[in-house]
Structure formats: structure tokens, C-alpha cells
N, C-alpha and C positions, 0 to 999 in steps of 0.2 A: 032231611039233610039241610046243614045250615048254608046258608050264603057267605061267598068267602066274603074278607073284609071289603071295605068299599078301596076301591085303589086309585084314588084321586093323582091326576101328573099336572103338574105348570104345561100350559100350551106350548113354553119353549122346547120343553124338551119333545115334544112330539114333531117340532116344524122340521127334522131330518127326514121323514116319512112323506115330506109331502110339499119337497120341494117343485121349484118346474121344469128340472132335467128332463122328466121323464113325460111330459105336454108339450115341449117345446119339441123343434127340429133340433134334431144332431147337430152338434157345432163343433167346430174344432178352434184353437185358440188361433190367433193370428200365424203365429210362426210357425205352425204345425207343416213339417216336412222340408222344412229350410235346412235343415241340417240334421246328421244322421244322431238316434239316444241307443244310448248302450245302458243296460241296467243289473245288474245279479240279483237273480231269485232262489235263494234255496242252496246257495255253492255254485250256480250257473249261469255264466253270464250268456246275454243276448244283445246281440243290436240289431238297429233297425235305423232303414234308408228313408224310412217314410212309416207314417202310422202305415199298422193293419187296416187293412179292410175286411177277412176273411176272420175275425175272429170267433172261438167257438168255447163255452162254459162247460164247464163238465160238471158244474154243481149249481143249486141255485144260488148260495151265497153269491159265487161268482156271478152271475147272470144278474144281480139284483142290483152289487156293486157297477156292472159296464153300464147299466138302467139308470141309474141316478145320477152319472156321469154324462147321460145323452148320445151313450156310443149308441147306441139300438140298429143303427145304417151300417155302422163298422162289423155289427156281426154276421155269423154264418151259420150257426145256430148254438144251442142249448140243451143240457141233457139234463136230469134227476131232478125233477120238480118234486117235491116233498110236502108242501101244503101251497097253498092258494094266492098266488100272486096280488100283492097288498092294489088296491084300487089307483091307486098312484101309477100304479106301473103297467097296468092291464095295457094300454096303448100303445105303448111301447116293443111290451114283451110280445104284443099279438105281429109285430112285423118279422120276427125272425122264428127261422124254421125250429121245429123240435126236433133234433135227430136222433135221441133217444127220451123215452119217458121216464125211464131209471138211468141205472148207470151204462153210459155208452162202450162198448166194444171200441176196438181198435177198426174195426169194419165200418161201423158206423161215422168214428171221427173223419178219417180218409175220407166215404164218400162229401164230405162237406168238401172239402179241398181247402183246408184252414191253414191262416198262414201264420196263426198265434194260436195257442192253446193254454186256457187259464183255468185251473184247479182251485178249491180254497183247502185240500189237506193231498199230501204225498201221495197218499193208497190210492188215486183215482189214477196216478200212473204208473201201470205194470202191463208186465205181460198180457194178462187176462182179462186186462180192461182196457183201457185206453192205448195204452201201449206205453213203453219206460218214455222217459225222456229224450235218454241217449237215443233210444230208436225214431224218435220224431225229431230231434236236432240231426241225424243224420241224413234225414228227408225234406232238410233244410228248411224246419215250421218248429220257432220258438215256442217255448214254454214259461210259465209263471205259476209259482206255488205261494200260496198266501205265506206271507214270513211268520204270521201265529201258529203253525202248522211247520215250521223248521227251528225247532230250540235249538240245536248244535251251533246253527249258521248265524245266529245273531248276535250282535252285540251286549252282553252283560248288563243287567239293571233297565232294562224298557220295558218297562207292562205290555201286556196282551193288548191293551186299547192303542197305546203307540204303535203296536206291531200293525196293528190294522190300522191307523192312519198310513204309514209308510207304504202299506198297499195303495190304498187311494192316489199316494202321491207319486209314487210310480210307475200306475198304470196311465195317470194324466200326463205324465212326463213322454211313456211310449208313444197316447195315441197324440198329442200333442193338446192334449185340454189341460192344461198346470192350472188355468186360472179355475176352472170348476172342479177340481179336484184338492185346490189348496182352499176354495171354500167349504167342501163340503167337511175334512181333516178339521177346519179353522172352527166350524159350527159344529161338530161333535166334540172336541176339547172342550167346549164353552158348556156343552152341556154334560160330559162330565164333571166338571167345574163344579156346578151350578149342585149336580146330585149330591155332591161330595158335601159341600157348605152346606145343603138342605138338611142331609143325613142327620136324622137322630143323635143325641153326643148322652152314654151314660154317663153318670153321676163319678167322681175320680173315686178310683179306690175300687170301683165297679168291676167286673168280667165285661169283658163284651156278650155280647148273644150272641148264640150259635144258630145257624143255620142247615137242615138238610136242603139240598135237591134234587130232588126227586121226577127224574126225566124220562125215565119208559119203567113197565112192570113189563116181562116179558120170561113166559112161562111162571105164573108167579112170583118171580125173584126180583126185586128192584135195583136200577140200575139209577147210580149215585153221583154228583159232582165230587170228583176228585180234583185233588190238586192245582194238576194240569192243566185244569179244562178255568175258561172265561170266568167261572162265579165265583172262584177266591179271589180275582182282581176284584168283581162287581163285591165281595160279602167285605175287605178290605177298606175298598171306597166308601162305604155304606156305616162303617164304624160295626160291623159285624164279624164273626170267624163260620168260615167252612168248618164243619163239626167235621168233614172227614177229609182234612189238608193233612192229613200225616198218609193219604192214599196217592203213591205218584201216577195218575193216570186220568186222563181225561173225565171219563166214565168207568168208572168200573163196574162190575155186580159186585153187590153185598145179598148180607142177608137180612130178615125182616127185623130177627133177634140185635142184631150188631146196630141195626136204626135204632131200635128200643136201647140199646147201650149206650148210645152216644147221647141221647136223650134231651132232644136240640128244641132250644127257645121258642125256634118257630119254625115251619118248612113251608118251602116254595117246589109248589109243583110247576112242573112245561106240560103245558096242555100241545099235545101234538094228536085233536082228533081228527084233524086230514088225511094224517097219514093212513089211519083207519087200521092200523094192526090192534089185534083182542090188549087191553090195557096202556092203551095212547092216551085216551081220553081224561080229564082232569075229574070229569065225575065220576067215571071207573078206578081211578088211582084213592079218592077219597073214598069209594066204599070200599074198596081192599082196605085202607087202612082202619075206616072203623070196622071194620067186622075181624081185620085180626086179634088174633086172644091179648097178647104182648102189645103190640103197638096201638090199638086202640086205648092203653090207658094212657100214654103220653100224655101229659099235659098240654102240648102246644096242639093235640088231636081232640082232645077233650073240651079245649077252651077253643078249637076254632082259631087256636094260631097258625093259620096257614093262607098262603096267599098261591094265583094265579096268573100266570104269565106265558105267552108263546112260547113254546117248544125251540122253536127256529131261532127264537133271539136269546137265549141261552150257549149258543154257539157261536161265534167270531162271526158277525156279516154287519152290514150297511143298518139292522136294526137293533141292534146290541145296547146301542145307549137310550134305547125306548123301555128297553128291561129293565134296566140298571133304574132310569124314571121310576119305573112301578115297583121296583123293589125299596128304593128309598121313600115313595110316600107310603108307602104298604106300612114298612116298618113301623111309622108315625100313627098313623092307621090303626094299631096294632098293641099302642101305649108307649111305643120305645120315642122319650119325648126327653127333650133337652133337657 
């Protein structure tokens, strides 16, 4: 098997990862608690008399964002760790409790005695999980839903990356950090910025290149960047197209036949081998593909156009624009050259 390409990033874009939110002590900004913040998440508004203290993640995106924020004192624990807590945050994340290692139960959140509860997608609050909304606003313990994870509730024309700034900037609004919160929003714009200006630019007259994503195999069947999901802002930014943006849906499943149809410039795999289910890993997804009859002839399989990137930062969280990095120097990487 060949080596993917070499995926060189600017040190700027990395310094999100490795700020010192998460080495330093918890802070709160000066005026934190002077006066009571009200905010709407998702259609639902909340306020609050005072930061949390009791707060609890139900995802790690969540958890990773309160992390590089320096809440780690404000929380009460954390559930659904999915791969391995980046070294930056190990210190941090070891002070507060795990109260579920997957997806937490309604039984589980309760015993925490949380007096905020912060999701980064809808489906972690239901019945059968976590418990609805409604039923934890009536037990008088707000909630927050990532705003990239409510297309209804938002405002018209904001990228997914805005959506996830607005997060940062509201949760440092609630707990009272505005000022480490509007830098960390301030330092990912810049390095969006920065990807976008890097990005590859074809020749006019040119197609853009297309791109698959290729984010779990699971039972043989590959599941795909759609639409919805984070990579057609990053394939956009990047002067690239989602070969499968005509799919409204985050992820979807396809089939292996419909990848060979679309018959994309180059693909970007998410290595998720932490998670450790049978075809996570980025070297099991590359021998499915050379060894299938149809998609092994691809060109971009053939020629080793394909690049490797965390699983995790394929989806809306705190390391999203470390992906977007490695997708734009990949590309250049890869020939696609001014």
C-alpha cells in the first residue's frame, strides 16, 4: 500500500489545538456574574443569573469546546468520548467526571445534578437519552444545541464555520469568558482566512475538482459527505465541489457503484481508528477500496489521490479548521497548484 500524500499545514493553522485554555486555571472574564445573559439555542431561549457551575457535555465536541474555553472547573461531567482526547486537553479533561462513556441516559445526566446541559447535535436530546429539552427546562437545568446542528433556527446565508463561531461566542457570553471566547471565534476566522487564500485556484475555464468523503465503511457500505454535513463548506472554501452535494444529508450511505459514478478527483478519508468499529480505520477503508472490482479503478485510487484526516474533525467541533488545514495543503500536495 502506498503512502498517502505528504500533508504539510502552516504552524498557524495548527495553534487552535494548542492554545493555553486548557494548562492554565479556569478563568472567568471580569464581569462574569454582574449581571444576569439570556441567549436562544436552537428556538429556546435561556437565561442565567450567574455562570454555571454544574455544567455537563453529552458529546465530546461539546466537551472539547468547554476545554479550550478553560471552563473544566465549571463542569460536572462529560459523556460520549469517541476517540482520544488531543494532548492539549488531557489536563483539563482528567478533572471532571465521565458520567457516561457513550451516550448518556436521562439517569445518568440527573445523577450529575447539572444546571446547564450542552449537546453539539439535537438527537442527544430525547426521550431515550438524555431526556427532551422541554423535560430538563422544566426541571429548571438549561440547555444548548450547537446552532450547526439547527438549520430551521438560523439565520439565512451563515456558513457552518460562522454557526460554530456563534457557539464559542455564546457559551463565553453565558459562562462569562466573552474575552477567550471572542479569541478563540477571532483565531479560527483568521485561519479559515488563511486556508481559503492558500487553497489551490484552477486554471479559468477549469471544473473545479471533486471530492469524495469517505467517513465510516460500515457493513461494507460507505457512508459519504453529504451536503449538510461540514465538507461542502470546507470542499467550497478550498476551491473544490462535494461530488455528492446534490445529497441533502449529513452522511448518508451510498453505494460503492454510485462512488465509482461520481468518479471524484480525489478522496479524503476520516480515519476514526479509535473508535475501533470493523472499517473505521483509514488503512481498512483504503484496502476496501483497492480491492473493490469497480472502485479500485478510479483514478484518484489508482494514482494515490487521496488524502487522510481525523474522523472527528470532519464534523463541527473546536478542531474543524485543523481539517480544512490539511485539506487545503493536501490538495497542493496532490498537484492541484495555482
Amino acid at each position: 500500500m502506498r503512502h498517502p500524500a505528504r500533508l504539510g499545514i502552516p504552524l498557524a493553522l495548527t495553534l487552535t489545538l494548542a492554545t493555553a485554555a486548557c494548562s492554565a486555571p479556569a478563568a472567568h472574564d471580569s464581569k462574569a456574574g454582574s449581571t444576569s445573559t439570556a441567549i436562544t439555542s436552537c428556538g429556546r431561549q435561556s437565561s442565567f443569573a450567574a455562570p454555571p457551575k454544574r455544567a455537563v457535555t453529552l458529546d465530546q465536541t461539546s466537551t472539547e469546546t468547554l476545554l479550550e474555553l478553560g471552563l473544566q472547573d465549571s463542569m460536572a461531567g462529560t459523556a460520549n468520548l469517541k476517540t482520544k482526547i488531543p494532548a492539549a486537553y488531557e489536563a483539563a479533561y482528567a478533572k471532571v467526571p465521565v458520567i457516561a462513556p457513550k451516550i448518556a441516559t436521562g439517569e445518568q445526566l440527573r445523577s450529575a445534578t447539572p444546571d446547564f446541559v450542552i449537546g453539539g447535535s439535537a438527537d442527544l436530546f430525547t426521550k431515550d437519552r438524555a431526556g427532551t429539552r422541554e423535560e430538563l427546562h422544566a426541571l429548571k437545568v438549561a440547555t444548548f444545541v450547537s446552532a450547526v446542528d439547527c438549520p430551521g433556527q438560523n439565520p439565512a446565508g451563515r456558513t457552518p464555520f460562522e454557526l460554530l463561531f456563534s457557539d464559542y461566542e455564546n457559551l463565553g457570553k453565558v459562562f462569562g469568558a466573552e474575552e477567550r471566547a471572542g479569541k478563540l471565534a477571532a483565531d479560527q476566522r483568521a485561519a479559515v482566512a488563511r486556508a481559503g487564500e492558500a487553497a489551490p485556484k484552477v486554471p479559468g475555464g477549469t471544473e473545479q475538482p471533486t471530492v469524495v468523503y469517505l467517513y465510516s465503511v460500515f457493513n461494507g457500505m460507505p457512508y459519504v459527505a453529504g451536503r449538510t454535513g461540514l465538507p461542502s463548506e470546507m470542499s467550497r472554501i478550498v476551491g473544490a465541489k462535494n461530488a455528492f452535494d446534490d445529497v441533502d444529508e449529513d452522511w448518508p450511505e451510498v453505494s460503492w457503484e454510485e462512488v465509482a459514478k461520481r468518479d471524484p478527483d480525489f478522496i479524503v478519508i476520516g480515519d476514526l481508528s479509535e473508535r475501533g468499529r470493523p472499517g473505521d480505520s483509514a488503512a481498512e477503508k483504503r484496502t476496501t477500496m483497492t480491492q473493490h472490482p469497480v472502485v479500485s479503478r478510479l483514478a484518484a485510487v489508482r494514482d494515490n489521490k487521496i488524502l487522510e484526516v481525523p474522523g472527528i474533525e470532519l464534523d463541527p467541533s473546536v478542531r474543524s479548521v485543523h481539517a480544512l488545514g490539511l485539506l487545503a495543503a493536501g490538495m497542493k500536495d496532490l498537484g492541484y497548484v495555482r
